[in-house]
C-alpha positions, -999 to +999 in steps of 0.1 A: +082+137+291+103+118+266+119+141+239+120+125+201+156+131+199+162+111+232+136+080+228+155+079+191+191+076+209+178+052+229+161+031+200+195+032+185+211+014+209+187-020+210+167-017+173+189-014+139+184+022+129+164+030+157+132+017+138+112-016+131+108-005+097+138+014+075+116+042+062+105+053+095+141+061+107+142+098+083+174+090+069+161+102+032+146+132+046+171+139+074+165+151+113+150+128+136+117+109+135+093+116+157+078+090+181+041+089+183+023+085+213-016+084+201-037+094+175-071+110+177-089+110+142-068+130+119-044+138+139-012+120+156+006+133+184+042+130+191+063+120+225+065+159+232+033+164+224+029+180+191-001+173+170+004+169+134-024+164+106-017+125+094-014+118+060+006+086+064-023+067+084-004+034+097+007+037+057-031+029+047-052+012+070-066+039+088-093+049+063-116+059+089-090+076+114-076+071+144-099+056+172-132+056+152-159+047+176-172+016+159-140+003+152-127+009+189-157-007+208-154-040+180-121-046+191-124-040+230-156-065+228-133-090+208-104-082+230-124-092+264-137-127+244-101-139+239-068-124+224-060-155+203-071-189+200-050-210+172-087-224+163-115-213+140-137-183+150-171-175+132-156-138+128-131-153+103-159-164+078-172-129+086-144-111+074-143-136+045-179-129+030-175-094+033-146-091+014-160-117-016-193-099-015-175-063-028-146-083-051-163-101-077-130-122-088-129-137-056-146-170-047-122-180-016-098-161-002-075-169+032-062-147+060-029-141+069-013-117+091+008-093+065+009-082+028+040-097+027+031-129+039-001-128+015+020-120-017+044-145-008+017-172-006-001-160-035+028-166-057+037-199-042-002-207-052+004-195-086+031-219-089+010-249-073-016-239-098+001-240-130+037-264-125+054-237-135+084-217-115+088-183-132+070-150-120+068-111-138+074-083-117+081-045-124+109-023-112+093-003-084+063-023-076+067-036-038+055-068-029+067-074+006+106-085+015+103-122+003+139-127-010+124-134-044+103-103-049+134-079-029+147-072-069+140-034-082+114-031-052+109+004-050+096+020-018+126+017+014+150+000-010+141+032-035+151+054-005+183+042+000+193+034-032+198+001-034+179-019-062+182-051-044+187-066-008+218-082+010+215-117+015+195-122-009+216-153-030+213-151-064+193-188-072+167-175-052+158-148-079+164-171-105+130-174-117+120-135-110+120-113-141+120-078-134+105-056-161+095-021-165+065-005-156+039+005-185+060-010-208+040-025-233+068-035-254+086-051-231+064-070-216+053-088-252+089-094-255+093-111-223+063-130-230+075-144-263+110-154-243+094-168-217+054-172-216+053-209-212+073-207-179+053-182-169+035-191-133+020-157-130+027-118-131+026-098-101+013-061-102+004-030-083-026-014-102-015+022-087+022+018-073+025+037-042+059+024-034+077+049-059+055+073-047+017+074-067+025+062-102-007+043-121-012+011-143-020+028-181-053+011-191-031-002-223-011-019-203-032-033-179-053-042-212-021-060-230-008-077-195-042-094-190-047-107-229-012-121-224-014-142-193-048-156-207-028-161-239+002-181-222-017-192-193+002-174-168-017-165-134-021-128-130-017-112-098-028-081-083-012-064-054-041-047-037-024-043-001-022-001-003-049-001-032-075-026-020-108-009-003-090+023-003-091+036-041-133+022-042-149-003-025-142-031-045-107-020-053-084-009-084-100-037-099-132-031-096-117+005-113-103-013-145-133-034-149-147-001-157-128+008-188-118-032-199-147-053-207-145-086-192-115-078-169-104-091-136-070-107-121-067-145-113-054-135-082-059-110-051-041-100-025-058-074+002-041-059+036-046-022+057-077-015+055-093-047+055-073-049+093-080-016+102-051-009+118-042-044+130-022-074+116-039-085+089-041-093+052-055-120+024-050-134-008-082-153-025-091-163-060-114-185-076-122-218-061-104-239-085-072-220-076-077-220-043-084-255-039-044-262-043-037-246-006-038-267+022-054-287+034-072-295+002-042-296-017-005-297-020+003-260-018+010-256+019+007-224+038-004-219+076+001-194+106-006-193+140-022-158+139-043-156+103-074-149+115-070-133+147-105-125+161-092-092+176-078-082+140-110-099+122-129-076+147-110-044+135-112-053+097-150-061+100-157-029+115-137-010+093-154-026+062-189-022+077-183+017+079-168+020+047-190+003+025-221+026+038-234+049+010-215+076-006-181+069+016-158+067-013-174+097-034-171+118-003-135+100+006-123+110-033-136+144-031-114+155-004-088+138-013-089+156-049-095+188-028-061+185-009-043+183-043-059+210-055-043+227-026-011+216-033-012+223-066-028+262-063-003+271-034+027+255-054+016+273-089+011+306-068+051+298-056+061+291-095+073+258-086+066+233-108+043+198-089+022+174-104+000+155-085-029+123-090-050+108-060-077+080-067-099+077-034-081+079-004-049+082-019-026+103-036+005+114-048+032+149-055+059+156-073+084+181-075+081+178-118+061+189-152+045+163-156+032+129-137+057+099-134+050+068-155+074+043-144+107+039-118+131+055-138+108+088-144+096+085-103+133+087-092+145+115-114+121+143-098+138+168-072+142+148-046+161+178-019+128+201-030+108+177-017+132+168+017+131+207+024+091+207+013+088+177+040+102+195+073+087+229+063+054+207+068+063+190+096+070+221+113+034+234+101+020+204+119+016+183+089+027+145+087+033+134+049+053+105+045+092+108+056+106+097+020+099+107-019+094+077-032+061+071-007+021+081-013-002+097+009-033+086+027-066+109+035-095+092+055-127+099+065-117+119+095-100+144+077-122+174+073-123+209+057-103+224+088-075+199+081-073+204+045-072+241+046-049+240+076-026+218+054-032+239+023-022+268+046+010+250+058+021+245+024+018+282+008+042+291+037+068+261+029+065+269-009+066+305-002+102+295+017+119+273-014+114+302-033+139+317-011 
C-alpha cells in the first residue's frame, strides 16, 4: 500500500505541485494531501485507507454520491456502446431537453466539456451577439482560467494570494472591468462610464469561490434593470450553483423574489455531468443562433457531448428532479450548519454560516461575508487548525478558506452527527 506522503513525493517530481489542480496540493492549509483511491456514497477513501465523510464531492457534481446505482449502470451501458465518437448521439438532445425543460431562460443551450470552456464561450457569444468587446466581472467570482476572466478571481488565486495570473498580458484584460461584489453603487457608476460598450456582465448568483458569499436580491435587482437599460447581455455562472441550490437553479431562486427576472445567458457544469467532463451554456434562440454553424461566433470540441458523460449527466438529472429531492437535499444540508454552529457557540468561538440546497458555507466571523474584501478578512489559521482537526475526525471539507462545501443525497443522519461530533472535539481543541 501506497502512503499519501509517498504517492505526493512522487507526484512532485512529474506534475507541478504534485497536483492537476493548485487547490488540491494543501499548501493554504498545510500537511500533505491525501490521495483518494474510491468513493462509496458519502464517503472517500484515501491510498492508506482511511475513510473520510466527503463534503467536497468532485467540488459539486456528486449530488447523489459516490457510485449511485443508476448513475453507475447508465454509464457502464454507454461505456460498452462506444467511448467517443466525434459525431452526434441521440443522448446529446437528451441531455439538452432535460436541462431546457427545468431552466425556463433557456431555449438552446450547447455542450462543452468544462465550466471553463462554457464561460469562455458564453462570453465570446455575448460579444457575437451585441458588436461589443467589454465584459463586468466581480472581484472573487471565478469563472474558469480564461486569461480574460484570471483578474480578482477568487477561489485558488484567493488561496495563494495573488489577485491575478502570470502570463496573463495586459491587452488581453483590456476590455475586463473588475468590480465589487454587491456593490450597487459601483456598478451604476460603471454603467454610466461604460454601458454602451458593455457586451455583457458575468456573475455567480451564490459565489462559492471565496467560500459561500450570496448575490443581495438589490443587487441582482439593480444588475438586471441595468443591462436591459444599456443592452448589455447578462450572464450567469451557474457551474457550482446550477441544479444543486434547486432544480432549476439560483435563477429559478431569484425569479422568486424579482418579478419578471431571468439572465440572457446560462452556463451549467457538475452536476449536470455527474461526475464526468461536462458542462453547457444556452440562452434564447435568437442569441444562440450566432454560434456556429448558424452563425459567425465559432466554437467546437472534439469531446462536447460525450455519450459516456451525457449518460452520467442524464442519470444524475433523472434522480434529482424526482419529488421532494431538493427539500430533503436543503434540509440536511441546513442540519449540518446547525451543527456547526451549536458545537462552535458551545466552544465560544465566533462562525457564521449560510447553505442554499446542497451547498454551504463557514466562517471563522460575527457575521456573514458580503463581498471579497469581507471573505478574505475572516481567521483564516482558525480555520487551517479547524481543517486538520477534521480531517483527523474523518471528515473531508475543502483544503482552503476561501472554498464552499457540498452535501448530497447520500449523506445521512449518521454522517451528519458523526461530523457534528468531529467538530465539538476540534472546537473543544482551539479553545486550547
Amino acid at each position: 500500500m501506497s502512503t499519501n506522503e509517498a504517492l505526493f513525493e512522487r507526484a512532485q517530481k512529474v506534475i507541478p505541485g504534485g497536483v492537476n489542480s493548485p487547490v488540491r496540493a494543501f499548501r493554504a492549509v498545510g500537511g500533505t494531501p491525501r490521495f483518494i483511491a474510491r468513493g462509496e456514497g458519502a464517503y472517500i477513501v484515501d491510498a492508506e485507507g482511511k475513510r473520510y465523510v466527503d463534503y467536497i464531492g468532485s467540488w459539486g457534481p456528486m449530488i447523489l454520491g459516490h457510485g449511485h446505482p443508476a448513475v453507475l449502470d447508465a454509464v457502464m451501458r454507454a461505456a460498452r456502446d462506444g467511448f467517443s465518437f466525434g459525431a452526434p448521439t441521440e443522448r446529446e438532445v437528451e441531455l439538452a431537453e432535460e436541462i431546457i425543460r427545468h431552466v425556463p431562460s433557456i431555449e438552446q443551450l450547447r455542450l462543452v466539456s468544462s465550466g471553463t470552456e462554457a464561460c469562455m464561450s458564453a462570453i465570446r457569444l455575448a460579444r457575437a451577439a451585441t458588436g461589443r468587446s467589454r465584459l463586468i466581472k466581480f472581484e472573487g467570482c471565478y469563472h474558469g482560467h480564461a486569461d480574460a476572466l484570471l483578474v480578482k478571481a477568487g477561489s485558488g488565486l484567493a488561496t495563494f494570494g495573488h489577485p491575478t495570473s502570470a502570463g496573463v498580458p495586459p491587452e488581453v484584460v483590456q476590455h475586463t472591468t473588475v468590480l465589487d461584489f454587491n456593490n450597487v453603487e459601483q456598478l451604476e457608476q460603471a454603467f454610466a462610464a461604460h454601458g454602451d460598450e458593455l457586451a455583457c456582465v458575468i456573475i455567480e448568483p451564490i459565489a462559492g469561490n471565496m467560500n459561500f458569499v450570496r448575490t443581495s436580491v438589490p443587487f441582482m435587482t439593480r444588475l438586471r434593470e441595468l443591462c436591459h437599460q444599456h443592452g448589455a447581455l447578462l450572464i450567469m455562472d451557474e457551474v457550482m450553483t446550477g441544479f444543486r441550490v434547486a432544480l432549476g437553479g439560483a435563477q429559478s431562486l431569484y425569479a422568486q423574489q424579482i418579478p419578471g427576472f431571468a439572465p440572457d445567458i446560462s452556463v451549467f457544469g457538475k452536476v449536470i455531468g455527474g461526475g464526468m467532463p461536462l458542462a453547457a451554456f444556452g440562452a434564447s434562440r435568437k442569441i444562440m443562433a450566432q454560434l456556429a454553424p448558424l452563425g459567425p461566433a465559432y466554437h467546437a470540441g472534439t469531446l462536447s457531448g460525450n455519450p459516456v458523460a451525457t449518460a452520467c449527466g442524464l442519470a444524475t438529472l433523472h434522480e434529482i428532479a424526482k419529488p421532494g429531492f431538493h427539500a430533503a437535499l436543503g434540509a440536511r444540508t441546513r442540519e449540518l450548519m446547525d451543527g456547526l454552529k451549536a458545537a462552535a457557540t458551545a466552544a465560544s468561538i465566533p462562525l457564521s454560516v449560510d447553505s442554499e440546497g446542497g451547498l454551504f458555507g463557514f466562517f471563522f466571523a460575527d457575521k456573514l461575508p458580503h463581498d471579497y474584501t469581507s471573505a478574505v478578512a475572516v481567521d483564516k489559521e482558525r480555520f487551517n487548525r479547524f481543517f486538520h482537526a477534521m480531517l483527523d475526525g474523518g471528515v473531508y471539507f475543502a483544503p482552503a478558506l476561501y472554498e464552499a462545501g457540498f452535501v448530497g443525497s447520500a449523506h445521512g443522519a449518521a454522517e451528519i452527527e458523526h461530523t457534528c461530533k468531529a467538530a465539538r472535539s476540534a472546537f473543544a481543541a482551539l479553545q486550547a
